[in-house]
N, C-alpha and C positions, 0 to 999 in steps of 0.2 A: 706746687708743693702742698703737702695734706698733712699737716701733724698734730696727732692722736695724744693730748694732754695725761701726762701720768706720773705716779713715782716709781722707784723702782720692782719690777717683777716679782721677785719674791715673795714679798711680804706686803705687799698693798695689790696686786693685780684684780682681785674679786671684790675691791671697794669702789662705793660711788665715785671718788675721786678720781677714777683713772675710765669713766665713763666714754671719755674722748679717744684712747688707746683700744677699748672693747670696739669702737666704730670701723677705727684706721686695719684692726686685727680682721674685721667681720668682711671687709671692704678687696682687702689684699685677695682674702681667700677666696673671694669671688671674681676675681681676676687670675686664681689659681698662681699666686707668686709667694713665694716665701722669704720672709724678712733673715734678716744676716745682723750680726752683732757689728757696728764700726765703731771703735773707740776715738776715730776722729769727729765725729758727733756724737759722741756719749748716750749712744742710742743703736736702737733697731732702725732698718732701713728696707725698702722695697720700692721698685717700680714697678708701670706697667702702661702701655699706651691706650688712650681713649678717644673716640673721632678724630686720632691723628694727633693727639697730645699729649708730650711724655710726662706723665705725674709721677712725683718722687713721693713717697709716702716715710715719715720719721713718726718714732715713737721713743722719745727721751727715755733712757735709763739713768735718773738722774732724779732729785726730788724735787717737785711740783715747784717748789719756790726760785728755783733754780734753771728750771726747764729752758727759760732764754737763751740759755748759755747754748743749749744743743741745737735749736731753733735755730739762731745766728751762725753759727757755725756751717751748717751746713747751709744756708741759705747763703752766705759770703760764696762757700766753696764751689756753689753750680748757677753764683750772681743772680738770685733772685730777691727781688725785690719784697719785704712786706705786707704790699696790697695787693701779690701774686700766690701768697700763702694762706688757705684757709687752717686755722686753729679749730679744731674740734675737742670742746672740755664739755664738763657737768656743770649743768646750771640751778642753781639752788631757788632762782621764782619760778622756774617751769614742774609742772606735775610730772611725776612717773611717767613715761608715756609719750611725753611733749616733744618734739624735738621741735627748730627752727632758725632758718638760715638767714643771718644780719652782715651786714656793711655798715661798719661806722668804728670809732675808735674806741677807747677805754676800754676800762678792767670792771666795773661791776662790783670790787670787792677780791675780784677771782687771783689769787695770788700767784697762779700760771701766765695769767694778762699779763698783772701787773710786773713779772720780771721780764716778760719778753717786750714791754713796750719802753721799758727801762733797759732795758742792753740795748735796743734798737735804735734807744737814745731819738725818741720821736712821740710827744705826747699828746699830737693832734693829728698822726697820719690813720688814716681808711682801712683797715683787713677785714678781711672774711671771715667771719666763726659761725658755726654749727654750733648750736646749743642745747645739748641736752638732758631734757629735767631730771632729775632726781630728787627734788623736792624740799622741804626746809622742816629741820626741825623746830616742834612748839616752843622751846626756851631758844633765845638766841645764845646764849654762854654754852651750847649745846654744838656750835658748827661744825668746832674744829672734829671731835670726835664724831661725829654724823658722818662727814662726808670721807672719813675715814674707814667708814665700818660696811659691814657688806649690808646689802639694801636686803631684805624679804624676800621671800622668794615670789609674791606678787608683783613687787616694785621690777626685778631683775627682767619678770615676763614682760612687764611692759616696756621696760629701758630698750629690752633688746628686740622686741616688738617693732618700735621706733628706728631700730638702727637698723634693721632688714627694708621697713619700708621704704627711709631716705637709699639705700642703694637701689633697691627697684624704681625707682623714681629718679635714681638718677641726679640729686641733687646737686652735685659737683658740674655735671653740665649745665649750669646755670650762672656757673662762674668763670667757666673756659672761656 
């Protein structure tokens, strides 16, 4: 399962924050599938088979702090375990540009982490995230509105720069 960190469509979709949804959206399309609204995951959904492995693709319609809620859900409902789920969100130490794929636990700070390791109710187990930078602003009292806001339109070439080359690359088969 591959899910695309975000808040809801509307009104946050072209901010940094939802950097991990820009991935899971860029991803689907390249496997030419299109996502479906399920209100029993409180989100967008898609599959699509890969050397023979069926990956579920969620993209939470739901707000960032909350996202667990839809994570869990669906991963209860097709019994996937945790550290069978790659998280792909925005990472605030990596540069515009950056992306890179990690194994190990915690939030970072990332308030997407941090509900879904807390609904998962498991503070030391292992998943997979995809991270990528979007960068930090100079004041720290500055984040919440940062990663709220839409990036430049150099930051965006590079974000999506990044997310073209982990599909050509194929990054997800590293984790099958």
């Amino acid at each position: 399962m591959i899910v695309g960190l975000s808040n809801p469509k509307a009104e946050y979709h072209n901010t940094r924050h939802n950097a991990g949804s820009w991935y899971v959206y860029s991803l689907s399309k390249s496997y030419l599938n299109n996502f479906k609204k399920e209100e029993k995951f409180f989100g967008f959904t898609a599959s699509f088979y890969i050397d023979s492995h069926h990956v579920r693709l969620l993209v939470p319609d739901i707000f960032m702090n909350i996202n667990g809620q839809s994570v869990f859900k669906m991963a209860s409902f097709y019994n996937i375990h945790l550290s069978e789920i790659l998280i792909v969100h925005d990472d605030l130490e990596l540069d515009p540009g950056i992306i890179k794929l990690k194994y190990s636990y915690g939030h970072n700070g990332h308030n997407g982490l941090r509900n879904i390791i807390s609904v998962f109710n498991n503070k030391s187990i292992n998943f997979h995230r995809l991270r990528i930078g979007i960068g930090r602003p100079i004041n720290r009292d500055q984040i919440a509105s940062f990663v709220l806001s839409i990036p430049t339109k150099k930051e965006k070439m590079l974000i999506q720069r990044s997310i073209i080359h982990a599909i050509e690359e194929n990054f997800i088969l590293k984790i099958l």
